[in-house]
C-alpha positions in Angstrom: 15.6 231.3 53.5 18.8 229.8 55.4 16.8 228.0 58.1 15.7 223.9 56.8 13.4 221.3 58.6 15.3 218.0 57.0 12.1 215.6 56.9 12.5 211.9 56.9 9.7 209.6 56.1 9.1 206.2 56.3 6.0 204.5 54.4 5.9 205.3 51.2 1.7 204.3 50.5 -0.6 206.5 49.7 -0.6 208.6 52.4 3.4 209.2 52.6 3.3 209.9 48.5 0.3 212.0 49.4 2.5 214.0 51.8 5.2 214.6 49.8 3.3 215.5 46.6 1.8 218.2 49.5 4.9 219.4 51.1 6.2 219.6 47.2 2.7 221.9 46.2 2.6 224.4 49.8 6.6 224.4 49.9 6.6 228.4 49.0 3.5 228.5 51.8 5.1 227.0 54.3 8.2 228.4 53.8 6.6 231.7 54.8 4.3 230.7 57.0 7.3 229.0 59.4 9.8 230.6 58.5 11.6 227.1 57.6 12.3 225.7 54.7 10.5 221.8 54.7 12.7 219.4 52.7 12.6 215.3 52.5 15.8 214.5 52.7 15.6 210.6 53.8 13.2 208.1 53.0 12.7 204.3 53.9 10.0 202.1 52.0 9.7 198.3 51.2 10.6 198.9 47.3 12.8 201.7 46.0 12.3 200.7 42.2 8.6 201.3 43.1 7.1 204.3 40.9 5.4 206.4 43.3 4.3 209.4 41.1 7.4 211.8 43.2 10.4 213.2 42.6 12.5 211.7 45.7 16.1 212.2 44.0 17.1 214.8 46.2 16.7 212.2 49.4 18.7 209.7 50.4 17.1 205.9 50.7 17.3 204.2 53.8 16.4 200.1 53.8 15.5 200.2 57.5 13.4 202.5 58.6 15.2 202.8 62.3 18.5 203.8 60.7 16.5 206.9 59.2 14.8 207.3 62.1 18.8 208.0 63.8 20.1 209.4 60.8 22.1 213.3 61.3 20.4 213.9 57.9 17.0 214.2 59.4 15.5 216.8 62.1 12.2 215.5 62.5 11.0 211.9 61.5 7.2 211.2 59.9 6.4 207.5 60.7 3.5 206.0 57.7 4.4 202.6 58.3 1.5 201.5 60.7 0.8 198.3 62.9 1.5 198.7 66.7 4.6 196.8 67.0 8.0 196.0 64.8 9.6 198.7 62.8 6.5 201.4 63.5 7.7 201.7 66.8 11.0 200.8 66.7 11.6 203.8 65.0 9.9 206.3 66.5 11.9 205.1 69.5 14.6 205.6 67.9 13.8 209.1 66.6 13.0 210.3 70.1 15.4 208.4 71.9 18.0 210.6 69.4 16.1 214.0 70.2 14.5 214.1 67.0 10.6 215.2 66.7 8.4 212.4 65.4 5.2 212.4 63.6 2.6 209.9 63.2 -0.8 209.1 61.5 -0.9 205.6 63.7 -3.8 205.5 66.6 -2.8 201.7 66.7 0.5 202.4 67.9 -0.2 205.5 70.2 -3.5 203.6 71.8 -0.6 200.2 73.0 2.2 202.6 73.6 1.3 206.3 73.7 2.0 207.5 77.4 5.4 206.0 77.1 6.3 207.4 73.8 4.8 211.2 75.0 7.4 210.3 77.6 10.3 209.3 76.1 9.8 212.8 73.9 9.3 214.7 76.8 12.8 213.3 78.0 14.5 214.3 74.9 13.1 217.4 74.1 11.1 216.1 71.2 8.4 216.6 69.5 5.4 213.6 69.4 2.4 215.0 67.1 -0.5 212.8 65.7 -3.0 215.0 64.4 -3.7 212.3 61.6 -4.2 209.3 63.8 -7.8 210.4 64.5 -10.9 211.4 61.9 -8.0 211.9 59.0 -8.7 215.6 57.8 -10.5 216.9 60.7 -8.4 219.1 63.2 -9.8 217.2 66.2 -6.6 216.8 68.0 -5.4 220.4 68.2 -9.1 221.6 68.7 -8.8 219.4 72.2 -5.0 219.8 73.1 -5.5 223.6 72.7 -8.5 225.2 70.8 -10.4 224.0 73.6 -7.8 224.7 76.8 -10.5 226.9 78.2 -13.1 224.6 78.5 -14.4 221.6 80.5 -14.8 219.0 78.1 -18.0 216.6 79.2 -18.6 214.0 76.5 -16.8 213.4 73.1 -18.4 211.3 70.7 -18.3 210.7 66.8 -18.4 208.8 63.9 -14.4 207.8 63.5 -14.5 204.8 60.8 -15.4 205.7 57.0 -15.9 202.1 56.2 -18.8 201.5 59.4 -20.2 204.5 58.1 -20.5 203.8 54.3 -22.2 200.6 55.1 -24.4 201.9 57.3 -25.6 204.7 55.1 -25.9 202.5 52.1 -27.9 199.7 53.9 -30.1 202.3 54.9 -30.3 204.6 51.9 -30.5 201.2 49.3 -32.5 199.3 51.2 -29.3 196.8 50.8 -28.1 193.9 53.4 -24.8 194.4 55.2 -23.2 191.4 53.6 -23.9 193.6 50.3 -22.7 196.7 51.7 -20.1 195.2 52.8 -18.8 193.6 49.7 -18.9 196.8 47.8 -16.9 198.3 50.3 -14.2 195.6 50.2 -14.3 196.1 45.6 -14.2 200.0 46.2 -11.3 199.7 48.9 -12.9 201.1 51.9 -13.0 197.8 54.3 -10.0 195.4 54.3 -10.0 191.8 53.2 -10.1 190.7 56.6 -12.6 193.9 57.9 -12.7 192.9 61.4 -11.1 195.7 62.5 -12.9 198.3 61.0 -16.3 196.2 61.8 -15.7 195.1 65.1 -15.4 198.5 66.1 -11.7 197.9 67.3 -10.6 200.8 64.5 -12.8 203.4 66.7 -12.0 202.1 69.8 -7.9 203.0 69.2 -9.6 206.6 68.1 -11.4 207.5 71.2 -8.8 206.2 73.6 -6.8 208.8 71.9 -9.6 211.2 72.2 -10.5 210.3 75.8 -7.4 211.1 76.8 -6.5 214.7 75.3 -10.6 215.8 76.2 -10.1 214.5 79.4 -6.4 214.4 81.1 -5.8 211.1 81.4 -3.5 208.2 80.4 -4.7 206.4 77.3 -6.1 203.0 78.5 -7.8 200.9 75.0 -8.5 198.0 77.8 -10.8 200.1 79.5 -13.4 200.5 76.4 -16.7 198.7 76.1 -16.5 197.7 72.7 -19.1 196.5 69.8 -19.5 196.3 66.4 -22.0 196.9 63.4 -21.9 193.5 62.3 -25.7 192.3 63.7 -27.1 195.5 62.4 -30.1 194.0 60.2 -32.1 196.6 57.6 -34.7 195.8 60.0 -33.1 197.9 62.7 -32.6 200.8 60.1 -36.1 201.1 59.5 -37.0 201.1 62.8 -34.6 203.5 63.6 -36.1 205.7 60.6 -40.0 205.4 61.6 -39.0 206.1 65.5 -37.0 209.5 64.1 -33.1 207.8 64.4 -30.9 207.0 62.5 -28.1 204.2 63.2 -24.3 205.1 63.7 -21.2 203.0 64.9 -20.3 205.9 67.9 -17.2 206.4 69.8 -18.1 207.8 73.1 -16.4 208.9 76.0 -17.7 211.1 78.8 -17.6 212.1 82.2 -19.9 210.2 84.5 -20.5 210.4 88.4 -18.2 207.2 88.2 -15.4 208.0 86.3 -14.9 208.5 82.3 -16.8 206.2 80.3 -15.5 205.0 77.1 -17.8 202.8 74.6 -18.3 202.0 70.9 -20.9 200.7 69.5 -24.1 200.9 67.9 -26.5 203.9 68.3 -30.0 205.7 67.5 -28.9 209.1 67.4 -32.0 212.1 66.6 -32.4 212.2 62.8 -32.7 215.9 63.9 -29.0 216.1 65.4 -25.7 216.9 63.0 -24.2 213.8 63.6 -27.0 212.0 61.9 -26.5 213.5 58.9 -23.2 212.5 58.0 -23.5 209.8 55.4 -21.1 207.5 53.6 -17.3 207.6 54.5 -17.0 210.9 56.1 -16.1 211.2 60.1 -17.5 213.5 62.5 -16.9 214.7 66.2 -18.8 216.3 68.6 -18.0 218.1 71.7 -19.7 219.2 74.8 -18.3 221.4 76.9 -19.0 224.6 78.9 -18.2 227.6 77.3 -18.8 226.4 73.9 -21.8 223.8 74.6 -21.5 221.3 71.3 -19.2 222.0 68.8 -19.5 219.4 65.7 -16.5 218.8 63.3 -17.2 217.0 60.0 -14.2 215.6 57.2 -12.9 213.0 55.6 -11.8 211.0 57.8 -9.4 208.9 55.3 -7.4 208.8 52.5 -4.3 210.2 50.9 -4.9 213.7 50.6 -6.8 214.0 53.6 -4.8 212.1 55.9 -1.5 213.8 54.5 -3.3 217.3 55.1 -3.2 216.8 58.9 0.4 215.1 58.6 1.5 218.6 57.2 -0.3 220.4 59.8 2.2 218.6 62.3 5.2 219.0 60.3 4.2 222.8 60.0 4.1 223.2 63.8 7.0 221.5 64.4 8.5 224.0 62.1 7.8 226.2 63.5 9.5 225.2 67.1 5.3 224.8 68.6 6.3 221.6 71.5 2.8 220.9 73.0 2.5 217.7 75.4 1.5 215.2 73.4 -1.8 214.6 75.2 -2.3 218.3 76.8 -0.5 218.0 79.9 2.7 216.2 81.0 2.8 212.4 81.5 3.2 212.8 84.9 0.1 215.3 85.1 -2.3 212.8 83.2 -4.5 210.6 85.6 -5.0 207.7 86.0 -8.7 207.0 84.1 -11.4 206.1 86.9 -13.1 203.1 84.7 -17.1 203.6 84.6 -18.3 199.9 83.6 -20.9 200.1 80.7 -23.0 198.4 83.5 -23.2 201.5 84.8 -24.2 203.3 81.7 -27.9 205.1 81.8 -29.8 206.1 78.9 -32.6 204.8 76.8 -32.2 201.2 75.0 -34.2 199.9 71.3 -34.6 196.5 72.0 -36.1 194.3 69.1 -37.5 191.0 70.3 -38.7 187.8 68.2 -41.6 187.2 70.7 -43.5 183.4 70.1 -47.0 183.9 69.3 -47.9 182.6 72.6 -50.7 183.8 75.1 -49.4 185.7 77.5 -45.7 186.4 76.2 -46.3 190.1 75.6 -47.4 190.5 79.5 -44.6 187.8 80.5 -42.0 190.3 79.1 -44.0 193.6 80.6 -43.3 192.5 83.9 -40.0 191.3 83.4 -39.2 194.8 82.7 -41.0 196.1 85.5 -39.2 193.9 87.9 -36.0 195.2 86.7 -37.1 199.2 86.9 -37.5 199.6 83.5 -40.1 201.9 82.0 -41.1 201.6 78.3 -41.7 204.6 76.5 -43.4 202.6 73.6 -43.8 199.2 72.3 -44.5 198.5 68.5 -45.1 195.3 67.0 -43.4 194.9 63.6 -44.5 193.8 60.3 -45.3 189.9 60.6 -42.2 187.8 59.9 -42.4 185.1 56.8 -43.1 182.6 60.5 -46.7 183.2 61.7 -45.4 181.9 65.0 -43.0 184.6 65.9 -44.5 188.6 66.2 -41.1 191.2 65.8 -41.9 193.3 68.6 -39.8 196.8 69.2 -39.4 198.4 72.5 -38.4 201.8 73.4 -37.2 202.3 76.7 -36.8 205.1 79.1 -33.4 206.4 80.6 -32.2 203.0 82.4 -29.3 200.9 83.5 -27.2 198.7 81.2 -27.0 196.2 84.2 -30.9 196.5 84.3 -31.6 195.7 81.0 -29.4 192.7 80.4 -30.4 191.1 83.7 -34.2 191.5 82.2 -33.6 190.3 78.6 -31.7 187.2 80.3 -34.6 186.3 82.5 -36.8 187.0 79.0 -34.6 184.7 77.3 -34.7 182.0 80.2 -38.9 182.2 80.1 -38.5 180.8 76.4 -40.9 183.8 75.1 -38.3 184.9 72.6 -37.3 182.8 69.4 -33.8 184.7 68.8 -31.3 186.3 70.2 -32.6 189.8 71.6 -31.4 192.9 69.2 -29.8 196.1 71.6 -29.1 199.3 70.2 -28.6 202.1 72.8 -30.1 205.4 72.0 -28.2 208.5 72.5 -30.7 211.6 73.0 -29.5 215.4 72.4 
């Protein structure tokens, strides 16, 4: 084999150790498969005394990560640092700006500054690849940059953060509250010290922007997505959920709308009976509609070393192999601008969980408020009794509606002082 891809990586975590423990185990494998020979051959991380678990003699150490990233000792330059500023993309700057093909497992960094990085590479005649940056192990990049080229893509939604997922399963499944949930996550190293991130649903939204755009051909825009977390989700909502045949997920959705894309995370009652309901604990799942293949629904691990490293060598393989697909599935200059749909706009049916006083009259106070609005109600339950005998937990279901509709209503509920607390909205996404 005379031909070498000279890798150089910087981040040395788990998920750069993880990838070159990989590239180490498939080197005979990829070696035939692209006709390359893959060999690290730089390498830039905080601490070199560090025992990593991998032989790294054979490359040369770098202390900043932008010198490797112009070093002549490297072709193509793997980027594990993370954070969507500072040395992350300094040097994949660098990298490009010197012709060099870049990959990269961080959505942070392509969500603030993909378009003019996929732009810079096209100017250079690099490579910019990022099949890790979304769902970890799951091929959902390539399946929508070109598995899917055939197809009009409608919607593309999923579950894209482990650590939303894991508590929402366990709350569920043990009966458990979140602040529980949540702790175990944070002992077993799925959530963050700080998990605002991964709770607020900010994690997701840098997913689907990414998503948004290869599904739908248009320039990555974060700013434009609705965005809520899984924080207010109470084990009362689960079992709701569960008697009315949902189940609760944190979704990222974005679809095509009579009013342009619309791109939202948050909360949702999907069908017990649909795929995406039964993926439990930290695994990710995406679904896609579109028109020659109706749904398609992929399911992984959506972190951790070996996974994430897995799609990091599916990159390195194709760049390999001289494969130079726009970035985003079509060139900058061929991406749209998005058309914003405001999640006012947004139609579908709503679970709306109100604390209504024990008042007479409330209960056909609030009726009418949702009549005024257009609102039909395709049930209404009243909930076990809370520990106060003044307040009746009161569920309703509605029909396919307006987000604009629905907050005007509950405000003017909350304004006729028939409610004790703050109204509870989950949005229900039907198959």
């Amino acid at each position: 084999m005379s031909e070498i891809l000279r890798v150089g990586i910087a981040g040395l975590g788990t998920v750069g150790a993880a990838v070159v423990r990989l590239l180490d185990a498939q080197a005979a494998d990829l070696a035939a498969r692209t006709g390359k020979k893959v060999v690290v051959t730089g390498v830039s991380a905080r601490d070199p005394a560090r025992d990593r678990g991998i032989d790294l003699s054979g490359a040369t150490w770098f202390s900043a990560p932008t010198d490797l990233a112009r070093s002549d000792k490297i072709d193509l330059f793997v980027e594990l640092i993370g954070g969507d500023e500072g040395p992350a993309r300094e040097s994949v700057e660098a990298a490009l700006a010197a012709g060099k093909s870049v990959v990269t497992a961080n959505k942070a960094l392509l969500a603030k500054h993909g378009i003019a990085l996929a732009r810079l590479a096209e100017a250079h005649h690099g490579a910019l690849a990022f099949e890790a940056s979304v769902a970890g192990g799951i091929p959902i990049v390539k399946t929508l940059r070109e598995g899917l080229a055939g197809n009009r893509i409608e919607r593309v939604y999923g579950i894209l953060n482990g650590t939303c997922n894991y508590i929402l399963s366990r709350m569920e499944l043990e009966g458990l509250s979140f602040a529980e949930c949540l702790a175990d996550a944070q002992k077993l190293g799925y959530a963050e010290a700080d998990p605002t991130f991964d709770i607020g649903g900010f994690d997701t939204a840098h997913k689907l922007a990414i998503l948004a755009s290869l599904a739908f051909g248009v320039k990555l825009d974060a700013e434009a997505i609705s965005v809520e977390g899984i924080q207010d989700i109470s084990l009362a909502d689960l079992q709701a959920a569960s008697e009315l045949g949902y189940r609760v997920k944190l979704l990222g959705v974005a679809q095509r709308t009579p009013h342009g894309v619309e791109q939202r995370v948050h909360p949702t009652m999907v069908p017990l009976s649909s795929a995406i309901a039964q993926v439990m604990g930290v695994t990710n799942a995406v679904t896609v509609d579109a028109d020659a293949v109706n749904e398609l629904t992929l399911v992984g691990p959506g972190a951790g070393g070996m996974a994430t490293a897995s799609a990091v060598v599916a990159d390195i393989a194709d760049i390999a192999r001289g494969i130079r697909s726009a970035p985003f599935g079509l060139p900058v200059d061929h991406l749209a601008s998005p058309e914003k749909s405001p999640m006012q706009r947004h139609e579908g049916g709503y679970y709306i969980r109100l604390a209504v006083r024990n008042e007479i009259g409330a209960a056909a106070a609030i009726a009418t408020r949702m009549a005024e609005h257009g609102i039909s109600l395709e049930s209404i339950v009243q909930r076990r009794a809370c520990a106060d005998a003044s307040v009746a937990p009161v569920v309703l279901v509605t029909y396919a509606t307006t987000e604009a509709s629905v907050r005007e209503a509950l405000a003017a509920i909350v304004a006729d002082g028939h409610v004790a607390d703050k109204p509870q909205v989950i949005r229900i996404e039907r198959e």
